[in-house]
N, CA, C and O of each residue as an XYZ file, in Angstrom:
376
protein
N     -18.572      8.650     -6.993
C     -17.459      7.842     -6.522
C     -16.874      8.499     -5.296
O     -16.220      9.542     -5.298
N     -17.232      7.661     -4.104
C     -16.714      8.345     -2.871
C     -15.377      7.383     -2.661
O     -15.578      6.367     -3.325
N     -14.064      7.308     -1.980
C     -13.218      6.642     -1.602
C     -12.193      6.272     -2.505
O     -12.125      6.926     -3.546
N     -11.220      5.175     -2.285
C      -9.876      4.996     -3.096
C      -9.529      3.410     -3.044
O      -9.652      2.712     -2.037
N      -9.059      2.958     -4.347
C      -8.987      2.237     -4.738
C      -7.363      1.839     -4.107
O      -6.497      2.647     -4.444
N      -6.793      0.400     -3.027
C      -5.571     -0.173     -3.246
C      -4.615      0.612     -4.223
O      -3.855      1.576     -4.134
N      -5.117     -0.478     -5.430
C      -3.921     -0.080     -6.678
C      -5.248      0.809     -7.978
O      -6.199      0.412     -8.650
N      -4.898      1.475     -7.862
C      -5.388      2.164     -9.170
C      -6.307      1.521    -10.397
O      -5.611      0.777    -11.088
N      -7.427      1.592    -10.768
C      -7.670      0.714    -11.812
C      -6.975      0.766    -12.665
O      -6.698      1.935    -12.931
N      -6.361     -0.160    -13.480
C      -5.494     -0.809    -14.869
C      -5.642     -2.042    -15.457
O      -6.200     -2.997    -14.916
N      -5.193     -2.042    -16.464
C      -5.117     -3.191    -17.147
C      -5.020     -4.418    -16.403
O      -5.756     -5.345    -16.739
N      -4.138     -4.578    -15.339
C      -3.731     -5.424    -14.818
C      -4.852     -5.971    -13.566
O      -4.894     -6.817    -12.673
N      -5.470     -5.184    -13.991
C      -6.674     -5.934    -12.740
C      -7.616     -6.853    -13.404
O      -7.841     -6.749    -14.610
N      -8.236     -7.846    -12.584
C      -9.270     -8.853    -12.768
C     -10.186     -8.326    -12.372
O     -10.042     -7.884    -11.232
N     -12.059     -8.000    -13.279
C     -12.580     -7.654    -12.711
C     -13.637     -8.567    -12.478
O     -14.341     -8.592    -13.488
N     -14.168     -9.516    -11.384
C     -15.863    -10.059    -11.068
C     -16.997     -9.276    -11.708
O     -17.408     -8.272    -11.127
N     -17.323     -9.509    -12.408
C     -18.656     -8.605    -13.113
C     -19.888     -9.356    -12.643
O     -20.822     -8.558    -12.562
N     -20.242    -10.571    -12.305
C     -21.327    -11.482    -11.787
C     -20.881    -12.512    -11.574
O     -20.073    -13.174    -12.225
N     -21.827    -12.884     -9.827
C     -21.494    -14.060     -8.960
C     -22.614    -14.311     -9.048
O     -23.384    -13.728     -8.286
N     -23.201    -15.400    -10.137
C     -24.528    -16.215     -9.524
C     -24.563    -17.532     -9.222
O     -23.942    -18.190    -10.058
N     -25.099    -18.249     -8.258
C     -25.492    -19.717     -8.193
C     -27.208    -20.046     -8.163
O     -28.021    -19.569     -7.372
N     -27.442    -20.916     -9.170
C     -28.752    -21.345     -8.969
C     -29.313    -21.492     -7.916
O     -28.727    -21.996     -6.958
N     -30.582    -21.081     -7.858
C     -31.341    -21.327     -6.857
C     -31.434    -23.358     -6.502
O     -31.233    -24.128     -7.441
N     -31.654    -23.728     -5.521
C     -31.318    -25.011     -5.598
C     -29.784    -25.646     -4.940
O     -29.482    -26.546     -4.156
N     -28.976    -24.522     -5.825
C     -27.674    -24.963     -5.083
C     -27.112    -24.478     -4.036
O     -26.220    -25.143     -3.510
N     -27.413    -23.469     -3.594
C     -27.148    -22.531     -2.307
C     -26.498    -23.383     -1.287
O     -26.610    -24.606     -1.207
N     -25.630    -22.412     -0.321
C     -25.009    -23.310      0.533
C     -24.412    -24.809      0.733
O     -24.288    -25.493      1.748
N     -24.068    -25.070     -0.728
C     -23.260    -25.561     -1.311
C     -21.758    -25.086     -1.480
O     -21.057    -25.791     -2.205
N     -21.186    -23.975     -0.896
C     -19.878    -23.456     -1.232
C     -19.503    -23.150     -2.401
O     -18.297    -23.060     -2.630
N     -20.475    -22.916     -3.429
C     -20.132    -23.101     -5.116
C     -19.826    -21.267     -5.239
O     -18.912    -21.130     -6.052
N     -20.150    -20.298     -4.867
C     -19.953    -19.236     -4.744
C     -18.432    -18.723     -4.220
O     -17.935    -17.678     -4.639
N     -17.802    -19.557     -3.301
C     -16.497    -19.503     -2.254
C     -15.592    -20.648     -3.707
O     -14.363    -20.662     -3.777
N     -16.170    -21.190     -4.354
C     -15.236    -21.728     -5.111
C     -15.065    -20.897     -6.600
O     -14.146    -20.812     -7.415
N     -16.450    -20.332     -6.513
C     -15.643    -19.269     -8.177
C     -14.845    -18.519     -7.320
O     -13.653    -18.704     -7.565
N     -15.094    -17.575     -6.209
C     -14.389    -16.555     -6.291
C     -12.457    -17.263     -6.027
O     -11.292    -16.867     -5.987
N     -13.201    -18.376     -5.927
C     -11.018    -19.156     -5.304
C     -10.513    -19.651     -7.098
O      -9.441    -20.019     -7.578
N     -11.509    -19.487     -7.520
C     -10.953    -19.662     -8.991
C     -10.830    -18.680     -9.546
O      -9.933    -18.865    -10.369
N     -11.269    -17.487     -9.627
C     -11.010    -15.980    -10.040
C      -9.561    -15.442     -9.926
O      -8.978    -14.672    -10.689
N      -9.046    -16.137     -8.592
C      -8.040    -15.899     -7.976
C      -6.810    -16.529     -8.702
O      -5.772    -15.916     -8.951
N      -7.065    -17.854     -9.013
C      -6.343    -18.521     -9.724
C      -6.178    -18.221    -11.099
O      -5.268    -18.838    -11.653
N      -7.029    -17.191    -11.989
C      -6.936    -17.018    -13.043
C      -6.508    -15.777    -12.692
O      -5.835    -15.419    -13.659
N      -6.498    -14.883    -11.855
C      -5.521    -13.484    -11.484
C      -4.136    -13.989    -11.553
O      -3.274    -13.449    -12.248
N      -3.954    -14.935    -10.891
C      -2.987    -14.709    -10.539
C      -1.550    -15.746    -12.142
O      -0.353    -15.639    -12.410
N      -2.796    -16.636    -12.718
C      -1.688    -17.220    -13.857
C      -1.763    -16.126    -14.656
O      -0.836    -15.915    -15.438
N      -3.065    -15.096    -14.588
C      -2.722    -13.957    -15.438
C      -1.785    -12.753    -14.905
O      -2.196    -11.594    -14.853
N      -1.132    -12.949    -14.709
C       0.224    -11.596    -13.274
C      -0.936    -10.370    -13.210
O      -0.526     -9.279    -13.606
N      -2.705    -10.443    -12.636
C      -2.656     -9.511    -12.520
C      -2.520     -8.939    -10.846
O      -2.380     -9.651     -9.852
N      -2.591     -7.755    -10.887
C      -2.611     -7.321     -9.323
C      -2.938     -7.020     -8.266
O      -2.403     -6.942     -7.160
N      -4.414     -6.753     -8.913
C      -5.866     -7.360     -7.848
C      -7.245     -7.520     -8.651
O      -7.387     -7.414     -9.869
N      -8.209     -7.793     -7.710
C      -8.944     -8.481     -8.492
C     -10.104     -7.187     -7.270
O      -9.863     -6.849     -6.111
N     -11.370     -6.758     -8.229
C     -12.066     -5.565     -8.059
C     -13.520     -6.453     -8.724
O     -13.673     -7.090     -9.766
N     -14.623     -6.075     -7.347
C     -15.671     -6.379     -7.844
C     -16.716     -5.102     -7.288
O     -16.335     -4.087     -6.704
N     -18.118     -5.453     -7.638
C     -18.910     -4.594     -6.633
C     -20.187     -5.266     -6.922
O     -20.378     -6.126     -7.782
N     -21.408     -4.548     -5.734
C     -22.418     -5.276     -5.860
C     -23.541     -4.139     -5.252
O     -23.350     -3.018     -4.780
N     -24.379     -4.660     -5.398
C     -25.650     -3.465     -4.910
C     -25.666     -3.691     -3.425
O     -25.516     -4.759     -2.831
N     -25.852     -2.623     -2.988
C     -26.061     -2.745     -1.469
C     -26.670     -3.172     -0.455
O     -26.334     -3.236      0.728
N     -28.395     -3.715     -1.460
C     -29.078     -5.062     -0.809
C     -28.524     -6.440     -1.003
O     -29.147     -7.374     -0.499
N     -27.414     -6.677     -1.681
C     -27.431     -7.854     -1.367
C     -26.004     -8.297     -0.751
O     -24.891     -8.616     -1.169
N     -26.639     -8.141      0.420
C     -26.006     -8.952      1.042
C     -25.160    -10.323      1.198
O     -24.208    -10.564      1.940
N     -25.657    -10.937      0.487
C     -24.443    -12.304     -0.085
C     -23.330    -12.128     -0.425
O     -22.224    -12.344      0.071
N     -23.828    -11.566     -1.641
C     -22.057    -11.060     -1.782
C     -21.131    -10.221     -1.631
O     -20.139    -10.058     -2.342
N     -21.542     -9.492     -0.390
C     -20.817     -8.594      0.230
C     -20.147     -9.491      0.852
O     -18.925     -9.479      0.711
N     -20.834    -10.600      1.787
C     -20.254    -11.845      2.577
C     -19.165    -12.439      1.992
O     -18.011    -12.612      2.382
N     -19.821    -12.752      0.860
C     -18.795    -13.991      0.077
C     -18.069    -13.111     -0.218
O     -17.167    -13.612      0.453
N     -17.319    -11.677     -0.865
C     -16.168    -11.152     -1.007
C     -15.287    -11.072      0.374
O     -14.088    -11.326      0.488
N     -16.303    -10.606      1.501
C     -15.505    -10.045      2.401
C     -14.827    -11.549      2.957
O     -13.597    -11.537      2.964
N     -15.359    -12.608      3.340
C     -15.139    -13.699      3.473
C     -13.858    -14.558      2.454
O     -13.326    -15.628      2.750
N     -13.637    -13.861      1.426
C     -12.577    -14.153      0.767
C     -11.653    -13.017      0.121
O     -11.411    -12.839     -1.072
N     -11.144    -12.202      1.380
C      -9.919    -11.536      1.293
C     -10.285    -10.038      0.586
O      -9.349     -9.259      0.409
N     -11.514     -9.684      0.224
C     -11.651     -9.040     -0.434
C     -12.263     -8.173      0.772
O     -12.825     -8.637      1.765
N     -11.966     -6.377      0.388
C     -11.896     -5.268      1.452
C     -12.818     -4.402      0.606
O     -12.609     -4.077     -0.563
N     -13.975     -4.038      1.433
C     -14.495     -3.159      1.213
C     -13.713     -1.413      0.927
O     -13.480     -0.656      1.870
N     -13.389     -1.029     -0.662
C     -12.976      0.158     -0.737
C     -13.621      1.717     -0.760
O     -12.995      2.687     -0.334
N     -15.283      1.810     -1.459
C     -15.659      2.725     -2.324
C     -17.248      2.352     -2.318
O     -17.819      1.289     -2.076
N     -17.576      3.212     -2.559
C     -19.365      3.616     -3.344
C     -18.643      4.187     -4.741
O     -17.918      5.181     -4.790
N     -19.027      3.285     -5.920
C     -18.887      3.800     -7.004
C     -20.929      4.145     -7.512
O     -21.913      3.808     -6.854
N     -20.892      4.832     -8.748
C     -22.165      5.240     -8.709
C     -22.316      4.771    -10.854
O     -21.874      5.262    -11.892
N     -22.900      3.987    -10.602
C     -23.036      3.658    -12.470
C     -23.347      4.409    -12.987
O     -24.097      5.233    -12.463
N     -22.749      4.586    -14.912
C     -23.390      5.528    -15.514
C     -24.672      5.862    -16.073
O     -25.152      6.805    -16.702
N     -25.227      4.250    -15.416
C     -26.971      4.262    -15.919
C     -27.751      5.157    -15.489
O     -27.353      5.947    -14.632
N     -28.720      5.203    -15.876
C     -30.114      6.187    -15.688
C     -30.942      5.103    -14.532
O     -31.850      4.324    -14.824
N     -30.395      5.294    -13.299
C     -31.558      4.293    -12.413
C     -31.758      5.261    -11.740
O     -31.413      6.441    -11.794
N     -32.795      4.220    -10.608
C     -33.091      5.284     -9.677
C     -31.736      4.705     -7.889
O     -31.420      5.219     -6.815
N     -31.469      3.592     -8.548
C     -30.535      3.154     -7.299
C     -29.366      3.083     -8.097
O     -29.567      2.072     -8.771
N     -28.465      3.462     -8.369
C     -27.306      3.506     -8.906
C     -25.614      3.463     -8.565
O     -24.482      3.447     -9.049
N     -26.196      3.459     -7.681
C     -24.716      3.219     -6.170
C     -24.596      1.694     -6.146
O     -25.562      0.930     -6.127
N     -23.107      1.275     -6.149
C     -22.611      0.135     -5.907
C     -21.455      0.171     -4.634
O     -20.723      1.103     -4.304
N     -21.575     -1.191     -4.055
C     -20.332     -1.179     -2.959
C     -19.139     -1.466     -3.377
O     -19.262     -2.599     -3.842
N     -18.032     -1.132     -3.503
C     -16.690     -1.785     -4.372
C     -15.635     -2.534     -3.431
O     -15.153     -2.199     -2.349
N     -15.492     -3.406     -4.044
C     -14.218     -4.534     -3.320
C     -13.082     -4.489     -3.641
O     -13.070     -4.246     -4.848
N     -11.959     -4.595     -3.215
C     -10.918     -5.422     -3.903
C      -9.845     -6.007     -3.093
O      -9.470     -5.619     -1.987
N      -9.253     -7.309     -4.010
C      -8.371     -7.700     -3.359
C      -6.856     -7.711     -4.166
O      -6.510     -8.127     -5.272
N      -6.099     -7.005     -2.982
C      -4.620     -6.782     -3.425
C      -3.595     -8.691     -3.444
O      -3.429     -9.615     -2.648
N      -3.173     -8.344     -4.929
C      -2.622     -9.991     -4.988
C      -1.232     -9.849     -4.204
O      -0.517    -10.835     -4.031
């Protein structure tokens, strides 16, 4: 874990654990509409930001976070046994 988190992880955060859209539906905006609904469930839930991450090839959803308010914070590193184990971390302050 290189870098620093906004607000601290807590309770009060929303976390994105997986953004998928079927193949087929792409570029459809269906990706820009979960994450605007994530938001909406942060926020009827009072939490105080909303924290995702993603592997560093993919590129999509680095887009689609950064593209919706969400700031690149951190390299967090999972506790799995891989051989790529580094994630990029997001978050957005509500």
């Amino acid at each position: 874990y290189e870098g620093k988190w906004a607000i601290d992880a807590n309770e009060k955060d929303l976390v994105l654990h997986r953004i998928a859209v079927k193949e087929g539906y792409h570029h459809l905006h269906i990706g820009d509409a979960l994450i605007k609904y994530a938001d909406v469930i942060a926020k009827e839930n009072r939490c105080v930001s909303i924290k995702s991450d993603t592997h560093v090839k993919n590129q999509i959803v680095q887009h689609l976070l950064m593209s919706n308010g969400y700031v690149y914070k951190c390299i967090i590193i999972l506790g799995r046994d891989e051989i790529d184990n580094s994630r990029l971390a997001y978050e957005k302050v509500l």
